[in-house]
N, C-alpha and C positions, 0 to 999 in steps of 0.2 A: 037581129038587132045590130050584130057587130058586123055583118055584109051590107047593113043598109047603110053603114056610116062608115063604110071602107075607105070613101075619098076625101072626109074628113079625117079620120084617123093619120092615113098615109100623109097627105100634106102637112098635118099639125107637127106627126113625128120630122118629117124633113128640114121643117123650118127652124123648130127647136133644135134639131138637131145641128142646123145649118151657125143658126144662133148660138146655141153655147160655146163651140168651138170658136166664133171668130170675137164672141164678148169677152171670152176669156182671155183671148189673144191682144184685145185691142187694151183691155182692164191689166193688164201684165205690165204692156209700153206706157199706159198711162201712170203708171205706179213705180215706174221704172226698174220691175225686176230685172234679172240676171235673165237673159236668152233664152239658156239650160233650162232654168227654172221656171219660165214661162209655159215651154215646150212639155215639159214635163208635166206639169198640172193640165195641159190642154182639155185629154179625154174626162175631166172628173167628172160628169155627167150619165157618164158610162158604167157598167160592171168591173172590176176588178182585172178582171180574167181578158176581157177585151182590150182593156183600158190600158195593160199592160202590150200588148202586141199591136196596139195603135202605137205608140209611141216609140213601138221600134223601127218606127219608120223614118222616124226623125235622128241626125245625128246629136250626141252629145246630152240625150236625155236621161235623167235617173228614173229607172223604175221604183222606189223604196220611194221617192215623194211623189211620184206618181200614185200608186197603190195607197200611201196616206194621203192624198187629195182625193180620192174616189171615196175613201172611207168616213173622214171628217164630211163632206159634202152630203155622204147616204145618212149623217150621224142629225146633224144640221136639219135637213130635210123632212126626215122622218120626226123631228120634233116639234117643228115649226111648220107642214106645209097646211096640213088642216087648219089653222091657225086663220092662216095667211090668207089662201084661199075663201074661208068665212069674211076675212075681212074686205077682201076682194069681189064677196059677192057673189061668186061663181057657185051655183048650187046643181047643176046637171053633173049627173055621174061621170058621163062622158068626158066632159072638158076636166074633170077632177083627176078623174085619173089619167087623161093622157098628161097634165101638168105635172103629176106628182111623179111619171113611173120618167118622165124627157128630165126633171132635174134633181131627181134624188133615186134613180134605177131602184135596185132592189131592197135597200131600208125602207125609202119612201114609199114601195109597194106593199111589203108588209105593216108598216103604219097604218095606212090608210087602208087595207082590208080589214082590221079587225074591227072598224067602226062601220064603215062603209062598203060592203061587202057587194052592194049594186055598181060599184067603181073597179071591182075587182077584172074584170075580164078585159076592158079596158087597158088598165091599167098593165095589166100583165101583157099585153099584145103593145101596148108602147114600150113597154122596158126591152122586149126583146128585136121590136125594130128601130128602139133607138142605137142599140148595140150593133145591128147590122149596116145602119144606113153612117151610123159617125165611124163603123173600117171601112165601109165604101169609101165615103168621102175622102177619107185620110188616104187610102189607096193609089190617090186619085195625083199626079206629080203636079199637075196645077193646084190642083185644092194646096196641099202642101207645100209650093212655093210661095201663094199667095197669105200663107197662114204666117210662113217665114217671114212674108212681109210686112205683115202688118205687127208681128213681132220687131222687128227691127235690127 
């Protein structure tokens, strides 16, 4: 099942991935945080552990509100996506859990197995390439100056 929905999978994780990085970035300028503080919350989408060496690629970032944006966002997530999702309409496992594992990584994966346990494989396999493909991205000196830019 999870080879027959491999080019769904990969594209959903990409695009999300592509997406939270620059929504966050652009939701920062709009709000008009502090640069730093933009930069620093970038990866919240992400694991911890990643979230943290993403953002060392950027100067002038805190990791301590970095690592508390990753945590509040998993906290967030993991309460509200099933919720959300219902409201949303969205009833295939698939789409559930690539939603829940691209914007609340590993709370929101544990969440949503204990109810949903058909969303679980899924979900686990977006949590871990959304982790790879947002330090690709970030890796990437274009991705990162355009991030810069739209930070302001």
């Amino acid at each position: 099942l999870v080879q027959r929905h491999a080019a769904e999978i990969f594209t959903s994780v990409i695009i999300s991935s592509l997406f939270s990085l620059y929504s966050t970035a652009l939701v920062g300028r709009l709000v008009a945080l502090e640069p730093s503080l933009t930069v620093s919350i970038l990866p919240r989408c992400i694991t911890v552990a990643l979230a943290l060496s993403i953002v060392s690629f950027f100067e002038g970032a805190n990791a301590s509100v970095t690592a508390a944006a990753v945590v509040v966002t998993g906290l967030v997530g993991a309460n509200f996506v099933q919720a959300t999702l219902d409201k949303l309409r969205l009833r295939d496992p698939i789409a559930r859990g690539i939603a829940t594992a691209s914007s609340c990584h590993g709370l929101g994966t544990a969440a949503l197995s204990a109810k949903e346990p058909e969303a679980l494989p899924f979900c686990a396999i977006a949590y871990a390439l959304t982790g790879i493909f947002g330090s690709i991205l970030c890796s990437i000196p274009a991705v990162r100056q355009s991030l810069l830019a739209v930070i302001g």
